[in-house]
PAKOL-700212 format. One record per residue (C-alpha): x, y, z. Coordinates in steps of 0.02 Angstrom, whole numbers, padded with zeros to 5 digits, always signed. Layout:
N
XYZ ...
! end
This chain:
310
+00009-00152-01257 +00074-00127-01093 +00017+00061-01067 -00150+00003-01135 -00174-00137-01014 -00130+00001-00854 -00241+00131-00949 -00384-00001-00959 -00349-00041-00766 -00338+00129-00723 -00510+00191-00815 -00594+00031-00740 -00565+00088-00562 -00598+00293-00606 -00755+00205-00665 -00795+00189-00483 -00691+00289-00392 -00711+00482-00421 -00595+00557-00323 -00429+00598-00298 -00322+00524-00473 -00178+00540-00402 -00208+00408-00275 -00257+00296-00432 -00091+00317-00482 +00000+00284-00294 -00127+00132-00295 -00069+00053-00475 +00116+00116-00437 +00115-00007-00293 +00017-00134-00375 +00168-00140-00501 +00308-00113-00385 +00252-00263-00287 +00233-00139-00139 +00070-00133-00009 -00028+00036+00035 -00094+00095+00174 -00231+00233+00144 -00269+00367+00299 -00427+00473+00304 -00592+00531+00371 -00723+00396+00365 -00834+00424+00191 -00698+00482+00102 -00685+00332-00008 -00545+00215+00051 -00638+00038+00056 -00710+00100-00127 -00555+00140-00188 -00477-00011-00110 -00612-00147-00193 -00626-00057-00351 -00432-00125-00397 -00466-00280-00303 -00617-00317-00407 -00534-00254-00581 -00400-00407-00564 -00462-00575-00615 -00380-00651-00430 -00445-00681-00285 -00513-00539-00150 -00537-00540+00032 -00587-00382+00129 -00560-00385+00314 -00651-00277+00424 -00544-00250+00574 -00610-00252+00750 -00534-00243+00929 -00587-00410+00973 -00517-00495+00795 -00392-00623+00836 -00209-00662+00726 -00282-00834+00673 -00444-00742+00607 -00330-00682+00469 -00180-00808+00448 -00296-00986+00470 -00286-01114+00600 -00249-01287+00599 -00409-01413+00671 -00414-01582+00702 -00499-01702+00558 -00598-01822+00660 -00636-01935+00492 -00463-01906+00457 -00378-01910+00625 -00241-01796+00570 -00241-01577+00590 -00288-01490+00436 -00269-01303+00409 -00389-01206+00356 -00341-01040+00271 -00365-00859+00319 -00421-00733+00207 -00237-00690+00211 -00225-00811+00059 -00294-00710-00083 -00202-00610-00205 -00270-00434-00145 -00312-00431+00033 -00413-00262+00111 -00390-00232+00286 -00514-00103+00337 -00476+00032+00463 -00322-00082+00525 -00299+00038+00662 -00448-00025+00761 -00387-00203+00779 -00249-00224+00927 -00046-00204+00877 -00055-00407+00918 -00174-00444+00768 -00077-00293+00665 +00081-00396+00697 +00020-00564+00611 +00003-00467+00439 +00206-00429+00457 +00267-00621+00408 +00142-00608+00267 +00171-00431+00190 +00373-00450+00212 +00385-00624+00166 +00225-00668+00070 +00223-00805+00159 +00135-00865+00337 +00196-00981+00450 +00079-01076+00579 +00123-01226+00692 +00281-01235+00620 +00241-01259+00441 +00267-01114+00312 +00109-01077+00195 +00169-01011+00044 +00037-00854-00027 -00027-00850-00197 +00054-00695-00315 +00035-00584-00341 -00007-00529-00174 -00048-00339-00122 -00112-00286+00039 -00208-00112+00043 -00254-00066+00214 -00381+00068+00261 -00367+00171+00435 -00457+00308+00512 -00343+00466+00574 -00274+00418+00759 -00355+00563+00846 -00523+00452+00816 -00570+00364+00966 -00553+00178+00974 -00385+00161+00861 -00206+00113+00901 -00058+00155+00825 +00032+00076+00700 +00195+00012+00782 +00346+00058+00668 +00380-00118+00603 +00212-00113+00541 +00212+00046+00451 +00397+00013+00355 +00313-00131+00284 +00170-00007+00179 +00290+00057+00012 +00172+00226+00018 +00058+00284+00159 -00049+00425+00091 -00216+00534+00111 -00373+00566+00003 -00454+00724+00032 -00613+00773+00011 -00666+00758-00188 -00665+00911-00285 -00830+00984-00288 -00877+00941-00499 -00816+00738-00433 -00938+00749-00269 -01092+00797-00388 -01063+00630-00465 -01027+00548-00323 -01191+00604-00232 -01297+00583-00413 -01205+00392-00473 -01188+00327-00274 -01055+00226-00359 -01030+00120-00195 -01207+00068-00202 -01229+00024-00391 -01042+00028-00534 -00937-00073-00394 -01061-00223-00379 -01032-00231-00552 -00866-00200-00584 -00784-00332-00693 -00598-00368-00707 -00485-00301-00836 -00314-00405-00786 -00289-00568-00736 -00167-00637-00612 -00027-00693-00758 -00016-00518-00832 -00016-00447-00684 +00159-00532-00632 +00217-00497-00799 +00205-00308-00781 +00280-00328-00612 +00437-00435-00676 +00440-00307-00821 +00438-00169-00686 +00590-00222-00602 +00677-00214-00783 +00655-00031-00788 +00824+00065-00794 +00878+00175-00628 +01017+00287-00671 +01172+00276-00567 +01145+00433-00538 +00984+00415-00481 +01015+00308-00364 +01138+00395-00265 +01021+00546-00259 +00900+00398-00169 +01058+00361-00054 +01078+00536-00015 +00900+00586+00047 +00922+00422+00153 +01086+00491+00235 +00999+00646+00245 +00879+00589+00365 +00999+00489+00466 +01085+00650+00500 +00957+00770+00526 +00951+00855+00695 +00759+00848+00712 +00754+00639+00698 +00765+00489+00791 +00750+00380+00670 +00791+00415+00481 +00766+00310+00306 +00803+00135+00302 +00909+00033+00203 +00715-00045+00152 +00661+00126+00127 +00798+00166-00001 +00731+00016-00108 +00565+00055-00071 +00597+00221-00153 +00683+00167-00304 +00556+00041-00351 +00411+00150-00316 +00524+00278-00451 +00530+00105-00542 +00325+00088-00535 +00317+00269-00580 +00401+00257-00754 +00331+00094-00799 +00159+00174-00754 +00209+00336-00881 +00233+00200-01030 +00438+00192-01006 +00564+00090-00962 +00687+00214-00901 +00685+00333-00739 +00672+00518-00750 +00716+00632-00577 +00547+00672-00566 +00496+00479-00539 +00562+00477-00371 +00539+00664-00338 +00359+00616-00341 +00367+00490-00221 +00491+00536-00085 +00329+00610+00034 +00215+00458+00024 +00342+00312+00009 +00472+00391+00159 +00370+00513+00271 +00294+00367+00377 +00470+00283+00371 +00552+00432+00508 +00522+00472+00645 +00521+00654+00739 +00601+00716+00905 +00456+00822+00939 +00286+00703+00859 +00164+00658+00978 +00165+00468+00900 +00261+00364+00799 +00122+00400+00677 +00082+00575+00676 +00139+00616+00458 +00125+00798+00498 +00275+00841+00578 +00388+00723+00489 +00314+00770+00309 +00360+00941+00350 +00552+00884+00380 +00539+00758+00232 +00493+00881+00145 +00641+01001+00198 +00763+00870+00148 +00698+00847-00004 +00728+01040-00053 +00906+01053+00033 +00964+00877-00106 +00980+00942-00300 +00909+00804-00399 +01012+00753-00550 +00971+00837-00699 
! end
């Protein structure tokens, strides 16, 4: 039942969504592994639609948040006002508190406003005037950004982006899915209609059921050693977190559970060592603490030099 449920998900969002199916997959991999997602592309190549077509196939609550350079922190978290029938402060919630939140093209929006997702994404929690606001669950955030050679966006700072589990890229569709595209307009006329597949409670369940899936010992120190890897490599300032190592095995976690089992196989975190740890390093020689291309290339090199168990 469980594979059906994610198969039912996963055709619901295909329904719209006629790209790339492997960033279905990276999209429901996170969903399960409790993890957030940040997707980086050319406008038009379908992030937002790829984005609301998962929001809108759980029965939860959505919010889509179109990020500007003059959008403030309390725009997203809430603020508290004063009640005059009342006479005490009430807060008044951002769109923050909703179970899948899409920030669109987050890069546009200053590093202050970036910074007041961090509590929230970390924590799932947000704390104004003093008082912690607890966020519903599940919670996902899938932010959207345009590439940072675009003019009018800021980087990411590096607290920011070790908070995404998987940072990845669309491409163009393949020529067969942009006929459809251009013919259906799916944007236009299957995502206004989209109805959910999953509610909230089954959604946790596959998430607690998720972190039951078995990681071989073994496994896990061949996690540990493309961490230490990076640490040591000559061509990096910064290497794989301690957060990064988790982020890794649960993603291998989200992986298997995705593939109907409840056991890891080598290839469930061979397959997601470039999209959950490239945007974790940092390079000697990159331009920005954001530029993927240099430090995919060396994630990538590590990954060949460390024989995954057999």
């Amino acid at each position: 039942m469980t594979n059906k449920t994610l198969q039912h998900l996963r055709q619901n969002i295909t329904s719209v969504y006629m790209g790339n199916s492997t960033a279905v997959d990276r999209l429901l991999i996170c969903l399960l592994a409790r993890g957030h997602i940040l997707i980086e592309d050319v406008p038009g190549t379908g992030k937002t639609v790829l984005a609301s077509a998962l929001a809108r196939s759980l029965e939860g609550d959505f919010a889509r948040i179109q990020c500007t350079p003059d959008l403030l922190p309390s725009d997203i978290t809430g603020v508290t006002v004063y009640d005059r029938e009342t006479q005490e402060f009430q807060f008044k919630p951002g769109p923050i508190f909703n179970n899948i939140v899409v920030a669109d093209e987050i890069n546009r929006t200053t590093p202050r406003t970036q910074s007041a997702l961090l509590e929230a994404m970390n924590e799932e929690t947000v704390s104004i005037d003093g008082t912690t606001h607890q966020l519903p669950r599940p919670f996902m955030v899938i932010a959207t950004q345009n590439p940072y050679e675009f003019e009018g966006t800021y980087t990411l700072p590096e607290n920011q982006l070790d908070r995404f589990l998987m940072r990845f890229g669309l491409g163009y569709p393949a020529p067969g899915d942009e006929t459809r595209i251009v013919n259906q307009q799916p944007a236009r006329t299957t995502l206004r209609s989209l109805e959910p597949v999953i509610d909230s409670d089954a959604v946790i369940e596959l998430q607690a059921r998720t972190d039951e899936v078995k990681l071989d010992e073994s496994l896990v120190e061949y996690v540990l050693q493309l961490a230490t890897a990076t640490r040591e490599h000559d061509d990096l300032l910064v290497g794989i977190s301690p957060r990064g190592s988790i982020a890794l095995a649960q993603a291998a976690r989200g992986t298997a559970m995705l593939d109907g089992r409840d056991y890891c196989v080598p290839e469930d975190v061979v397959s997601n060592v470039l999209p959950v740890c490239a945007h974790r390093i940092i390079s000697k020689t990159a331009l920005h603490d954001g530029d993927t291309t240099t430090t995919r290339r060396i994630m990538q090199q590590v990954l060949e030099t460390i024989t995954s168990p057999t």
